[in-house]
C-alpha positions in Angstrom: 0.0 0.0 0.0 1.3 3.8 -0.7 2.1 5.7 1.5 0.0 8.8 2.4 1.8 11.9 1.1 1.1 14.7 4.0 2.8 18.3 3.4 3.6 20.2 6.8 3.7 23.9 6.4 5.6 25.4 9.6 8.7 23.8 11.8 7.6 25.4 15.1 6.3 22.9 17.9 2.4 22.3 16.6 4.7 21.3 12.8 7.3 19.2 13.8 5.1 17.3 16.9 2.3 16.4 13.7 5.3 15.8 11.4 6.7 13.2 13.6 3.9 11.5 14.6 2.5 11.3 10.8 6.3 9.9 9.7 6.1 6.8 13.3 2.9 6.3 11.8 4.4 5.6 8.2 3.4 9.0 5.9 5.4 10.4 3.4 6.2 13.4 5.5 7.8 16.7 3.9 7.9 20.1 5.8 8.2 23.4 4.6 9.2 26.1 6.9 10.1 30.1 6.0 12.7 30.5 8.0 14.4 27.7 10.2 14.0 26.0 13.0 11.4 27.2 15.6 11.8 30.7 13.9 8.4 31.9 15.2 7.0 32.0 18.3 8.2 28.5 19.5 11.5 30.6 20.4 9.8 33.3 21.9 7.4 32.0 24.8 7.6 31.5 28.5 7.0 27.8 28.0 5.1 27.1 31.1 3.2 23.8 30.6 0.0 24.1 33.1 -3.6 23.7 33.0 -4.0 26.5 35.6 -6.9 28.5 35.2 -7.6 27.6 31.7 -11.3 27.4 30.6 -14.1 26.1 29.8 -13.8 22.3 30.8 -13.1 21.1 27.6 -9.9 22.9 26.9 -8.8 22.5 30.4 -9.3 19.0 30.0 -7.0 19.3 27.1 -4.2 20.8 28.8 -4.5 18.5 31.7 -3.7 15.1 28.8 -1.3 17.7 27.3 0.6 17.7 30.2 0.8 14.0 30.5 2.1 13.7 27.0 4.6 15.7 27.6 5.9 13.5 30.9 5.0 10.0 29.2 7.1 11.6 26.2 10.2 12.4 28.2 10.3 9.2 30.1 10.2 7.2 26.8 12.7 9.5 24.9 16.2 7.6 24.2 18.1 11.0 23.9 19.8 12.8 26.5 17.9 15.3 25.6 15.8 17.0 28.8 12.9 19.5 27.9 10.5 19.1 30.3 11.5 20.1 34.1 9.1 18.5 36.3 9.2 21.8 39.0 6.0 22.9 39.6 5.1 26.4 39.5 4.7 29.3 43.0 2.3 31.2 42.8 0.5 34.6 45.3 -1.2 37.6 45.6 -1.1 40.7 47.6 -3.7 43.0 47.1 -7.4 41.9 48.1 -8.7 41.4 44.8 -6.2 38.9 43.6 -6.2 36.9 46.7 -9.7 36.5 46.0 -9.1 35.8 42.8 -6.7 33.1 43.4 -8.5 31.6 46.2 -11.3 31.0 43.4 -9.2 29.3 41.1 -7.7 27.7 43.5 -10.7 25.9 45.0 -11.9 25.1 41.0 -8.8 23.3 40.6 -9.1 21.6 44.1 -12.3 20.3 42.4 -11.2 19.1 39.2 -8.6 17.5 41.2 -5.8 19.2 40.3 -2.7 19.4 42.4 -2.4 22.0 44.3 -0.2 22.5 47.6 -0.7 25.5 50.2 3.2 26.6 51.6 4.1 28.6 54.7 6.6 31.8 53.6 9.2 29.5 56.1 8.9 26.1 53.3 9.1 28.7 50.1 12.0 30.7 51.5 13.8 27.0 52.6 13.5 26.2 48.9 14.5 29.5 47.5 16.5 31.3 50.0 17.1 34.0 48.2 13.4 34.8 47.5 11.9 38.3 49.1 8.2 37.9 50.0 5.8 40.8 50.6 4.5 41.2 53.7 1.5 41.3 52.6 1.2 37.6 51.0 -0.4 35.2 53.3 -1.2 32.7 51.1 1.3 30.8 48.8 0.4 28.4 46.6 2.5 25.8 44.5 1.1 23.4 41.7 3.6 20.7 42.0 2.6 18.9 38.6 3.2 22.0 36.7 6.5 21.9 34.4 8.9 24.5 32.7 9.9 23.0 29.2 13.3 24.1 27.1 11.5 24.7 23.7 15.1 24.4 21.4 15.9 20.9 23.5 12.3 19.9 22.7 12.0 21.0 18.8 15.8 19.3 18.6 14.1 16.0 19.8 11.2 16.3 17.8 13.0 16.6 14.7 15.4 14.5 15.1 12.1 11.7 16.3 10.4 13.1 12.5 14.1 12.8 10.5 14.8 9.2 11.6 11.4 7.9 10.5 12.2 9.1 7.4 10.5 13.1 7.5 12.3 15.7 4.9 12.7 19.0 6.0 13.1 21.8 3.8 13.9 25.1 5.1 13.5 28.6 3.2 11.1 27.5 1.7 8.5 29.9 1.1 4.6 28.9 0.5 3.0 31.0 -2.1 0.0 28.8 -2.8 -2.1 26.1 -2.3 -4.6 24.2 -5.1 -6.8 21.4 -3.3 -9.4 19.3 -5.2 -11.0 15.6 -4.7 -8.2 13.7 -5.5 -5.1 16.0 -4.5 -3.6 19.2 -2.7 -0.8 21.1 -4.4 1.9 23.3 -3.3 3.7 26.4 -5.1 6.4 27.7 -3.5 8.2 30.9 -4.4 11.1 29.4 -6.0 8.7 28.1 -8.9 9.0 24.7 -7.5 6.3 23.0 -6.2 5.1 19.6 -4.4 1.8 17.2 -4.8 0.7 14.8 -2.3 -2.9 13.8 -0.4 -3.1 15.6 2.7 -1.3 19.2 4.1 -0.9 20.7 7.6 -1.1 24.0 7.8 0.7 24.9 11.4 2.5 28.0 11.0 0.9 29.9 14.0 0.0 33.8 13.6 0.8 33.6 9.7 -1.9 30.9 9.4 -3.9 33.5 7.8 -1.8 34.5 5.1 -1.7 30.8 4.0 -6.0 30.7 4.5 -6.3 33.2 2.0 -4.6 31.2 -0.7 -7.5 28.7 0.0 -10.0 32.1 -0.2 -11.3 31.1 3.6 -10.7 34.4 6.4 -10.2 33.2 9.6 -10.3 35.2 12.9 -6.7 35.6 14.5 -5.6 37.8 16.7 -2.9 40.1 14.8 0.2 39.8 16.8 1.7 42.1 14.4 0.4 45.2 16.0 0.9 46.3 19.6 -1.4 44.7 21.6 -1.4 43.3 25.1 -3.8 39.9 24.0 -1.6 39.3 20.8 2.2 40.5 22.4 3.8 40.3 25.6 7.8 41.3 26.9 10.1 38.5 27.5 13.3 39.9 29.1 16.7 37.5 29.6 18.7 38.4 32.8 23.1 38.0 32.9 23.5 34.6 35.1 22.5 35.6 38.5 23.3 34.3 42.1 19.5 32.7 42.7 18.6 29.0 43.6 15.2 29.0 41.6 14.6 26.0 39.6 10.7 26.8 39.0 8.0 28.8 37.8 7.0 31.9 39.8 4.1 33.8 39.2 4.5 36.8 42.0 2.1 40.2 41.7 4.5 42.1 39.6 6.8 39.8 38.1 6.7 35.9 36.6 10.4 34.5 36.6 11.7 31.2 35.2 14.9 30.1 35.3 16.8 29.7 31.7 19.9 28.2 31.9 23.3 29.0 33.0 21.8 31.0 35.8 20.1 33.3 33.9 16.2 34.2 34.5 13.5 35.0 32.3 11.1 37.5 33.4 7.9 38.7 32.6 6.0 41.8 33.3 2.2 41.0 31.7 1.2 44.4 33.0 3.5 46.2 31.0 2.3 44.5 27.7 0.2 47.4 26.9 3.4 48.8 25.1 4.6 45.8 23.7 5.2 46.4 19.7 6.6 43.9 17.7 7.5 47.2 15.4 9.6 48.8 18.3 11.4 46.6 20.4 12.4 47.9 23.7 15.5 49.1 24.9 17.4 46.9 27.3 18.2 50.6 29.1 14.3 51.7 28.6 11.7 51.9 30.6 10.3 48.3 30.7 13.9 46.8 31.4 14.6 49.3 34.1 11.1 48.4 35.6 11.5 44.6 35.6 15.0 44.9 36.9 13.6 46.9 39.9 10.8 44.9 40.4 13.3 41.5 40.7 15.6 43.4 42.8 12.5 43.8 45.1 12.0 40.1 44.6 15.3 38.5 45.1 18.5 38.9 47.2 21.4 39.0 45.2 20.1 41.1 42.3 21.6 44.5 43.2 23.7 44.5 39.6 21.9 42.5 37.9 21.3 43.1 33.8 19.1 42.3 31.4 20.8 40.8 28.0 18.2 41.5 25.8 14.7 41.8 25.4 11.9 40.4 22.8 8.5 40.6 21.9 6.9 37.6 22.4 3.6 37.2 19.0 1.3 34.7 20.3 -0.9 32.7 18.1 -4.3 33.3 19.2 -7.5 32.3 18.2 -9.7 35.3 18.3 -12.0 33.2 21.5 -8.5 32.3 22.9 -9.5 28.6 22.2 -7.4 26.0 19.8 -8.4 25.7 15.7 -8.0 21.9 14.8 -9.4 20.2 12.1 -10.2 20.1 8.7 -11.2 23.5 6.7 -12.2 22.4 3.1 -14.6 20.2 1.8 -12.4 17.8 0.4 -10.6 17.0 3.8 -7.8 17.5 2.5 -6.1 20.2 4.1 -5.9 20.6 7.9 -5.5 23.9 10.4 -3.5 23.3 13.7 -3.5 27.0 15.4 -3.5 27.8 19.2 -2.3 29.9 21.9 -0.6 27.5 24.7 1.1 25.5 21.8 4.4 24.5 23.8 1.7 22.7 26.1 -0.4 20.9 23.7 1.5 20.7 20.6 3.4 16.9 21.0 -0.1 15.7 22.2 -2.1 17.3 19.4 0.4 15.7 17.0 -0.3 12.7 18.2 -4.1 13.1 17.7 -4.3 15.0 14.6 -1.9 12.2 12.7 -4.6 9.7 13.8 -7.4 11.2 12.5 -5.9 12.3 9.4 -4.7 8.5 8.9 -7.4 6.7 9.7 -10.8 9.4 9.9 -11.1 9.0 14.0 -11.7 12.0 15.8 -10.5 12.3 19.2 -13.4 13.1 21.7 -10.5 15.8 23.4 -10.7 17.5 20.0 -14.6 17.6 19.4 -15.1 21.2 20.8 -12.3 22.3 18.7 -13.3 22.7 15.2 -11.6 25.9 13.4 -15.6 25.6 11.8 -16.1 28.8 14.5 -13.4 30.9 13.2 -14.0 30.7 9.8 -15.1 33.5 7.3 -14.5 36.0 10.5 -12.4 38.4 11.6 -11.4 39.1 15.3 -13.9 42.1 15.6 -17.0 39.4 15.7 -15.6 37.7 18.5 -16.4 39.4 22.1 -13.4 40.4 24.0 -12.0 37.1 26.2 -10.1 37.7 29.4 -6.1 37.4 29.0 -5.5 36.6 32.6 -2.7 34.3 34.4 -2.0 34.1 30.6 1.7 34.2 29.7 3.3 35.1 25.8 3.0 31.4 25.0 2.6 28.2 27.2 
């Protein structure tokens, strides 16, 4: 029997999980990415793998197998490759409103069973010595099955995972348009080459529209190239610093991360109002000089601490903040994969989407999914969804 000939447009996370799951399951897999690598926002992002907070049911139900994918996925991997840091994530409030917030989500967790510890400021402080804590907090949580991930380790593995079953990957290699009918979908690509096969992916994040078009179908993104808090978010990158954190902290003013070599990751989501992807902010500006103050208020050892660099972070949002997966023509021949949280749930919706492209079976996770919602819209005809405990990309 052939195999299945399946295009991939995109090598971010959502691309090269569905790549390699289509190439174990024995497709003819060829991807064809822009740029490089993880060029988009799967090298931009926080990379916090949760389920906290997320909503309704269904998608936190998502998140929640997600996460297990990732951990069954990192047990079973044969490389010495480590993405996913099993650390948990700290998390409080200080002002009134948030604690009540918190408390809320707290006790919905509680009842969907998720696992969630309550600390005294004497356990958090005996884990991170250096940490400062606000008088104020009284209250701290920590969600021990929460993980940080390293997204290059994890797109290395799932590459290399794609490459030795046989997956082709062609980089710079630019999309221009896409034919589809009954028996076959085509590919032009902007060096007047082009590619035929059954079945294409389309998982190139906040570009997916560009790509839609081609196909004459609108479909309602966010526009993460414009400043705007839902769409773009700061990630600053600290000089190795003399700190013990090996977790996720999610503290009033400031979420920290560690990133290797000693080095932290911070984000402010409060100051996301200026974020541009158009202007990048000044490592000496006003958002670097604020987050550095606000860690300096957070941890001992700071006092000359620097910021390397810092990016925007463009998320790929649905315009209802929920996933787009499935099918989008008639024909069933081309397939959408486009959500926020992708460093979450992309190796798990991989594994689904290969299945039901290879053998027609839905999975029940998936069923409330359907990009069906998103199509012929724009953002505008979507109500405005709330962004928060929301970092640039998960």
């Amino acid at each position: 029997m052939q195999k299945k000939r399946i295009a991939v447009i995109g090598a971010g996370v959502l691309g090269l999980s569905v790549a390699r799951a289509l190439a174990i399951a024995g497709a003819d897999v060829t991807i064809f990415e822009r740029q490089h690598i993880g060029a988009g926002t799967s090298s931009t992002t926080f990379a916090w793998v949760n389920a906290n907070g997320k909503q309704p049911e269904s998608y936190y139900q998502l998140n929640v197998a997600a996460m297990q994918e990732h951990v069954a996925l990192q047990e079973q991997a044969q490389t010495e490759g480590q993405w996913l840091i099993r650390s948990g994530t700290y998390e409080w409030a200080t002002d009134e409103q948030a604690k009540t917030r918190l408390e809320k989500r707290v006790t919905s967790l509680q009842a969907l069973n998720y696992r969630t510890l309550l600390l005294t400021r004497a356990q958090i402080t005996q884990r991170v010595p250096e940490i400062r804590l606000d008088p104020r907090a009284d209250a701290f949580w920590h969600f021990p099955e929460e993980c940080l991930l390293h997204p290059a380790i994890l797109l290395a593995w799932l590459w290399s995972e794609a490459r030795r079953c046989g997956a082709k990957l062609n980089n710079f290699a630019d999309v221009v348009d896409i034919q589809e009918n009954e028996r076959e979908v085509s590919l032009a690509l902007s060096d007047s080459s082009c590619w035929q096969g059954d079945q294409l992916v389309i998982a190139t994040g906040r570009w997916s529209q560009e790509l839609m078009a081609c196909l004459d179908l609108k479909l309602a993104l966010i526009d993460a190239s414009q400043a705007n808090k839902i769409a773009c978010g700061f990630l600053a990158v600290t000089t190795p610093l003399f700190t013990q954190l090996s977790a996720n902290l999610i503290s009033p003013q400031l979420n920290v991360r560690p990133d290797g070599g000693g080095r932290l990751l911070l984000q402010a989501p409060d100051l996301d109002y200026c974020a541009n992807p158009a202007a990048p902010a000044a490592v000496q500006g006003y958002v670097g000089q604020e987050m550095l103050n606000r860690l300096r208020r957070l941890f001992d050892n700071c006092e000359f601490a620097k910021i390397e660099r810092i990016a925007v972070g463009q998320r790929s949002r649905p315009a209802d903040g929920l996933p787009g997966i499935g099918y989008v023509t008639p024909h069933k021949r081309t397939y959408l994969m486009v959500t926020h949280s992708g460093m979450t749930l992309g190796p798990l919706l991989g594994r689904l989407v290969a299945n039901e492209m290879l053998t027609g079976q839905r999975a029940e996770l998936l069923s409330e999914f359907s990009p069906d919602r998103l199509l012929g819209k724009s953002a505008q005809d979507f109500p405005a969804f709330s962004t928060l405990h929301f970092p640039a990309a998960q």
